[in-house]
Every structure is written in structure tokens, then in C-alpha cells.
C-alpha positions in Angstrom: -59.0 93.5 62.9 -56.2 95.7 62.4 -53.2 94.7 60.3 -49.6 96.3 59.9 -48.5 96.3 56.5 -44.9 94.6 55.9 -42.0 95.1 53.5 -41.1 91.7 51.5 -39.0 92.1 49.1 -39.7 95.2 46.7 -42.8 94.6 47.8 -45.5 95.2 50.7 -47.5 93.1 51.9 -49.8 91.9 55.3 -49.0 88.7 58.0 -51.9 86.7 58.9 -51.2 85.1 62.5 -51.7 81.3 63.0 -55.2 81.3 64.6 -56.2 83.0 61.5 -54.8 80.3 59.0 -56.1 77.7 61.0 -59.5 78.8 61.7 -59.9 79.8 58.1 -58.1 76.0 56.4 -55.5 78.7 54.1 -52.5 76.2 52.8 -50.4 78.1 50.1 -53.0 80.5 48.0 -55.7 82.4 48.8 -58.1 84.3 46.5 -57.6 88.1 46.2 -61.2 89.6 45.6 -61.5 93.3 44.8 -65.2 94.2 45.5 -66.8 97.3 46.3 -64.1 99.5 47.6 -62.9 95.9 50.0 -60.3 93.6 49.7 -61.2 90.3 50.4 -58.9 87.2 50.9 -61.1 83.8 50.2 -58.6 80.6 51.2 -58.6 78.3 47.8 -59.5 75.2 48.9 -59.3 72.2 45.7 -61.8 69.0 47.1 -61.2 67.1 44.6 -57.2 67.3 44.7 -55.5 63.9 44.4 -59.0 62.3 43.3 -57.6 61.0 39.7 -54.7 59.1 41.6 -57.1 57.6 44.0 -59.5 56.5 41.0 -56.6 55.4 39.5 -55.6 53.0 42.4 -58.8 52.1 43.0 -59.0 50.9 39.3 -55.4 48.8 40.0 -57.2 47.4 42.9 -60.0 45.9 41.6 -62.2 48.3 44.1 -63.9 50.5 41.5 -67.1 47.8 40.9 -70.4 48.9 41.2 -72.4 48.0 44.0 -75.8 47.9 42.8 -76.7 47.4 38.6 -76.7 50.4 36.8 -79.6 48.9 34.6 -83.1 47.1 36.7 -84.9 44.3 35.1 -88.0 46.4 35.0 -87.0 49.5 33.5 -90.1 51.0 31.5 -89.1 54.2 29.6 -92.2 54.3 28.4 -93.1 56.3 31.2 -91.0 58.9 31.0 -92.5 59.6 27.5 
């Protein structure tokens, strides 16, 4: 795919179209890779983003409980040995 380069600013710089950004998830960043003579643009994308607040509500909620017992009745670590 051929791009044109652009002036912003004092700088220079490429526009991605819209089928690009949504095929490829990019929000606000993406990752500039120099490798091998290429430049590659990776989309950043965070998984765990907004995980502490939601572990944090869950905690105010009451809904962070275990649902099975993190220790069995017949736990012999003897075997492991």
C-alpha cells in the first residue's frame, strides 16, 4: 500500500484511512518499530486497562468471593516431595 507523506506542523508525517484503523483496533498510539531497514506501526492495545477500578468495585460490591475453596480437605503435600 502506497502512502503520501503529509506536512503537520514542522513536521511530516503519513494518514492511515478508516478501514485501516478499524481493521487493525488503533485508538490513540501505535508502536513505531524500526527493524531491518522497515518501519513498522504495531497498534498498542492495554487488556488490562480499567482492571484495578473494576477489582476495586467488585471488592465494594461484595462480588470478589471465591467460588470454590482455595484449600481441599485432602491436600497431601507429601506427594509432591
Amino acid at each position: 500500500m502506497e502512502l503520501s507523506i503529509i506536512q503537520i506542523g514542522n513536521s511530516k508525517g503519513v494518514r492511515l484511512s478508516k478501514t485501516l484503523i478499524e481493521k487493525y483496533n488503533i485508538k490513540d498510539k501505535v508502536e513505531l518499530i524500526l527493524e531491518k531497514g522497515y518501519l513498522i506501526l504495531k497498534p498498542i492495545s492495554s487488556p488490562r486497562k480499567g482492571w484495578e477500578e473494576a477489582f476495586k468495585e467488585m471488592n465494594e460490591n461484595g462480588d470478589d468471593q471465591l467460588l470454590i475453596n482455595d484449600v481441599f480437605e485432602n491436600e497431601n503435600f507429601e506427594e509432591w516431595i
